[in-house]
C-alpha positions as CSV (number, residue, x, y, z in Angstrom):
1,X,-22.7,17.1,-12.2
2,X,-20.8,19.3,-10.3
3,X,-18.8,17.9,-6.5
4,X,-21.1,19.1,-3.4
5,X,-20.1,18.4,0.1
6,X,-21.5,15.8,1.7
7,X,-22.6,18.3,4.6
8,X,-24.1,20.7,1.8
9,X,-26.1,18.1,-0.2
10,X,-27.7,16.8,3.3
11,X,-28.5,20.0,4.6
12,X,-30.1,21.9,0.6
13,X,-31.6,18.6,0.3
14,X,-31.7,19.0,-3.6
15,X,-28.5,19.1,-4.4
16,X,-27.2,16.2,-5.8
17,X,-23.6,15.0,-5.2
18,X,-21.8,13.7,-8.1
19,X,-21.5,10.5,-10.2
20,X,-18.6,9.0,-8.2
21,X,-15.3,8.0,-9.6
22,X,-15.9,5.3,-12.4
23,X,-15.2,2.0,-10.9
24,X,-12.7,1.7,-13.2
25,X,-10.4,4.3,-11.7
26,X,-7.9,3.8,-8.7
27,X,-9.6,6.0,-6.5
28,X,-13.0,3.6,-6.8
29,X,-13.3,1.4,-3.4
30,X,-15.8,-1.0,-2.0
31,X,-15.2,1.6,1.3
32,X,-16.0,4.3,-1.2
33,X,-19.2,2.9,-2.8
34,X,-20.5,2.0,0.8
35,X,-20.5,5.1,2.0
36,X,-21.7,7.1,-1.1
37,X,-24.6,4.5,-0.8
38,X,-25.5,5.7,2.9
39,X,-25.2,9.1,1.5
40,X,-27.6,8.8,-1.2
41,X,-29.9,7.2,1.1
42,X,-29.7,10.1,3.9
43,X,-30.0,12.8,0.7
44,X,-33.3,10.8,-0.6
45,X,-34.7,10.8,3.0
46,X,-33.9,15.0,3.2
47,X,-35.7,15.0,0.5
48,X,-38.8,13.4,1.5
49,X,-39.1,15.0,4.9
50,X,-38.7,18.5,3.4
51,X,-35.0,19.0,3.3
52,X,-34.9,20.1,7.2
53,X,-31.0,20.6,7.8
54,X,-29.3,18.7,9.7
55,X,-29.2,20.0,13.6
56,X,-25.1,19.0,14.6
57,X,-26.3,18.7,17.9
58,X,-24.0,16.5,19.9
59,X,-25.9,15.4,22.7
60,X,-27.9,13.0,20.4
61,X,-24.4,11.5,19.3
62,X,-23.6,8.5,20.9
63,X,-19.6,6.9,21.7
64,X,-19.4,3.3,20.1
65,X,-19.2,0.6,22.7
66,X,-16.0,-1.0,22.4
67,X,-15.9,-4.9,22.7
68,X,-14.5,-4.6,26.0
69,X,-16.6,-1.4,27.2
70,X,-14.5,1.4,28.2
71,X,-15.2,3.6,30.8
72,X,-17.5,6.6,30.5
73,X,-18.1,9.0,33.1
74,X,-22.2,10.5,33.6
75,X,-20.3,13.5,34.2
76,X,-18.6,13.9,30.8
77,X,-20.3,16.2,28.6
78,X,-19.1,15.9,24.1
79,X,-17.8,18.4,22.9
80,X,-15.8,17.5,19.9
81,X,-15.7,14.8,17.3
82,X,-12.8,14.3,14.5
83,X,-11.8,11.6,12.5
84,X,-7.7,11.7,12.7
85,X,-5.7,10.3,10.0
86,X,-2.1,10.0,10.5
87,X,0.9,7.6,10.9
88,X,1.8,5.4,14.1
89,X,5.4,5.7,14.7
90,X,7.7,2.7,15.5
91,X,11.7,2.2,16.4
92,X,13.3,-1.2,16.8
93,X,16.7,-1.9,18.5
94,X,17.7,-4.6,16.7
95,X,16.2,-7.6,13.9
96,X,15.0,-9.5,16.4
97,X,13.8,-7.0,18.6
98,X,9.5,-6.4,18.8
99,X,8.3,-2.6,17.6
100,X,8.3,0.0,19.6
101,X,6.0,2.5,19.9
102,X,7.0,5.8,19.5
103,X,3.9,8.4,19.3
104,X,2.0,9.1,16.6
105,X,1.5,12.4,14.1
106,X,-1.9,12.9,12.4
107,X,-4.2,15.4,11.1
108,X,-8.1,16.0,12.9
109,X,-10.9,16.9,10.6
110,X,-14.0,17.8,12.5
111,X,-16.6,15.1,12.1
112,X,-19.1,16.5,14.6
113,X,-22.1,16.9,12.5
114,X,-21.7,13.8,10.7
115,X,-21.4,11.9,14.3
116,X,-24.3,14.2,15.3
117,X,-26.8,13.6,12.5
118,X,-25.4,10.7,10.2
119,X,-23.6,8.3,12.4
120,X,-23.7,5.8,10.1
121,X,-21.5,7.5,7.7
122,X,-19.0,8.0,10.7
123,X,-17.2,4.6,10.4
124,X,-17.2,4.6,6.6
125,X,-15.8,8.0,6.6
126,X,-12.9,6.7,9.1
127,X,-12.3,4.0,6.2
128,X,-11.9,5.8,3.2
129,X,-9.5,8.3,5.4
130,X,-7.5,5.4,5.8
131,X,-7.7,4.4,2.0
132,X,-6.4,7.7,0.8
133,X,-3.4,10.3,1.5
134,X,-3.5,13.1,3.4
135,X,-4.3,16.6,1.2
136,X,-0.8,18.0,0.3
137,X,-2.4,20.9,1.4
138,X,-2.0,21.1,4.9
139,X,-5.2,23.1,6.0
140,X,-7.0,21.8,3.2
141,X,-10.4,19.7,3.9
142,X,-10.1,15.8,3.5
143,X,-11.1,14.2,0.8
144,X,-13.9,13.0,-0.7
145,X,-16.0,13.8,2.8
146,X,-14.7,18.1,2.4
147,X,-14.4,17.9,6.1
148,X,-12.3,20.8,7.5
149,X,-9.3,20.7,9.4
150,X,-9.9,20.8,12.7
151,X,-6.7,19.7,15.1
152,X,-2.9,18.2,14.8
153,X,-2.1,15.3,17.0
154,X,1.7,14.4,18.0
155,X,3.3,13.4,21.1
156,X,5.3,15.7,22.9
157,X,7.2,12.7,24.1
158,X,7.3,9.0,23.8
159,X,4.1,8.7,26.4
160,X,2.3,12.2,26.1
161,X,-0.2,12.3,23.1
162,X,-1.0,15.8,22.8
163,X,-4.5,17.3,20.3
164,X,-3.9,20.8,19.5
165,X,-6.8,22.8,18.3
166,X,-4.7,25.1,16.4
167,X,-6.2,25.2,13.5
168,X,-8.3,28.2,11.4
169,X,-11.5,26.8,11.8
170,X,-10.6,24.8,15.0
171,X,-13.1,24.5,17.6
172,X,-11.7,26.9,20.8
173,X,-10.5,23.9,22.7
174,X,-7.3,24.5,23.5
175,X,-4.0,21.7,23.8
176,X,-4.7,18.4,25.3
177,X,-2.2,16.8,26.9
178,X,-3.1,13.2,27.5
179,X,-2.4,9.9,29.1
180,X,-3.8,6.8,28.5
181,X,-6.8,5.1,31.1
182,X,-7.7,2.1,29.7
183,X,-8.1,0.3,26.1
184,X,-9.9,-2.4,24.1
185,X,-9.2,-4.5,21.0
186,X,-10.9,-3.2,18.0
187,X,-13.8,-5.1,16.9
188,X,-13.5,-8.3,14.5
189,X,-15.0,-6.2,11.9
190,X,-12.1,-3.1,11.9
191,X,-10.4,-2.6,9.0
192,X,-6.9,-4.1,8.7
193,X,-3.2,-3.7,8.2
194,X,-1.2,-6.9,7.2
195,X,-0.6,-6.9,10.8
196,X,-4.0,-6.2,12.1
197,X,-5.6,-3.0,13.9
198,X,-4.6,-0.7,16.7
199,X,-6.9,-1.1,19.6
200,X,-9.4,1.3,21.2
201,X,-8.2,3.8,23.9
202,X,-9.3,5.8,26.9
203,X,-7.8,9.0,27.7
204,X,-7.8,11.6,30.7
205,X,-6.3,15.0,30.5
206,X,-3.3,15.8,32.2
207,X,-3.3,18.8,34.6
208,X,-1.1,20.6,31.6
209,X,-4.2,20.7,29.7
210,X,-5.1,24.0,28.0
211,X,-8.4,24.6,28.1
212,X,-11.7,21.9,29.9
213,X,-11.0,18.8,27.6
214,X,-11.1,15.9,30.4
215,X,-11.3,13.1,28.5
216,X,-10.6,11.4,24.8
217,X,-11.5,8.2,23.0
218,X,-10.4,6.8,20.1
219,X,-12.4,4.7,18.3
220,X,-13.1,3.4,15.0
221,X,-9.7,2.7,14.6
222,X,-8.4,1.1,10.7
223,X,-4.8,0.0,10.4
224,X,-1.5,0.9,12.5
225,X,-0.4,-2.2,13.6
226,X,3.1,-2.8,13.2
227,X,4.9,-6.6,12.5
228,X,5.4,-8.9,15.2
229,X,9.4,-8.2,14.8
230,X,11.8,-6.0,13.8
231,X,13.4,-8.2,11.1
232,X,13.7,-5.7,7.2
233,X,12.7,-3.1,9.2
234,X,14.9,0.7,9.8
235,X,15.3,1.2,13.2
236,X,12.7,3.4,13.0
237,X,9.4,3.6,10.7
238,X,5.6,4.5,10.4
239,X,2.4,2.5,9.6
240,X,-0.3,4.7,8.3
241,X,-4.1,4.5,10.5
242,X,-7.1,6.6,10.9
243,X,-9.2,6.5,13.7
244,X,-12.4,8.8,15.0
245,X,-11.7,10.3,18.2
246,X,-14.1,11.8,20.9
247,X,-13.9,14.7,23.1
248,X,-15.2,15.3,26.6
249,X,-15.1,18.2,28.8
């Protein structure tokens, strides 16, 4: 069989992704199997309710609750959700010095539908984007999910995050430039570094903002954490993460 998005096999409803890798390959993970098994489920149920598509609408998608609750205004209305996958960036003075951070560079890929109509493919999705590389294609979808590129996050310096909607098939959202509200450790179940997990954030828009984004959360979040010290590390280096991110006018 031949490879169908995950969006296109949902929304035919008799199409029929392929056999997966073989377990026996690299690409083969426990993250991997978990969420082609939430797939096949979603495809069977299309099936049996007469393929009806899936609807993408976002006001039936709802923001994780961190487990320290982050603030959410009634106000806030979603407009955007992407699962970014990226590095964390770190410097360190000295060996005995703790990790710095220094911003963070990562690619969006617009998750919207899937945290519209499948959220429970969201998280999985988050964890096989942290399993794998990055296209070497810069604009090309991610991997195995197809989903399109949809912004590029950087700092524009070492406390502005900034989420450009720059690219092709980007959502007309503008730049974001952020600052950060309030946060929250991940959950006991997030996936892992050797050094653990980068927490959950709150973010507000600062009045540089191009375009009405007011507010961003990232959430989800799988890796990124860097080791307690500085000792047999370069003075400066990156930990790879993935995280979903949501966007509020």
């Amino acid at each position: 069989m031949k490879y169908f998005t995950v969006f296109a096999a949902l929304a035919a409803s008799v199409m029929a992704l392929p056999a997966p890798p073989s377990h026996g390959s690299t690409e083969w993970t426990p993250a991997m199997a978990g969420y082609f098994d939430v797939v096949y489920k979603h495809i069977q149920e299309a099936r049996q309710n007469g393929g009806r598509p899936p609807t993408c609408d976002l006001s039936k998608a709802a923001l994780p609750v961190a487990p320290t609750p982050l603030p959410i205004l009634d106000s806030y209305v979603l407009e955007h959700v992407a699962i970014g996958r990226g590095t964390q960036n770190y410097t360190c003075a000295n060996a005995t010095a703790t990790p710095t951070a220094a911003g963070a560079v990562a690619r969006f890929y617009n998750a919207s539908c899937l945290a519209a109509d499948f959220p429970d493919l969201l998280g999985l999705a988050t964890n096989i984007a942290y399993e794998r590389p990055l296209p070497e294609d810069p604009l090309a979808p991610l991997g195995p999910t197809n989903m399109e590129l949809s912004t590029h996050h950087f700092f524009s310096n070492g406390t502005t995050p900034v989420f450009a909607f720059d690219a092709p098939d980007s959502p007309k959202l503008g730049r974001v430039f952020a600052q950060k509200a309030n946060d929250s450790i991940a959950p006991a179940t997030a996936v892992k570094n050797e050094n653990g997990v980068i927490p959950w954030l709150y973010l507000t828009s600062r009045s540089t903002t191009e375009g009405d984004i007011k507010a961003v959360y990232r959430v989800d979040t799988a890796g990124g954490s860097p080791p307690a010290t500085c000792k047999d590390q370069p003075a400066s280096f990156n930990v790879d993460y993935a995280a979903v991110y949501w966007f509020y006018k």
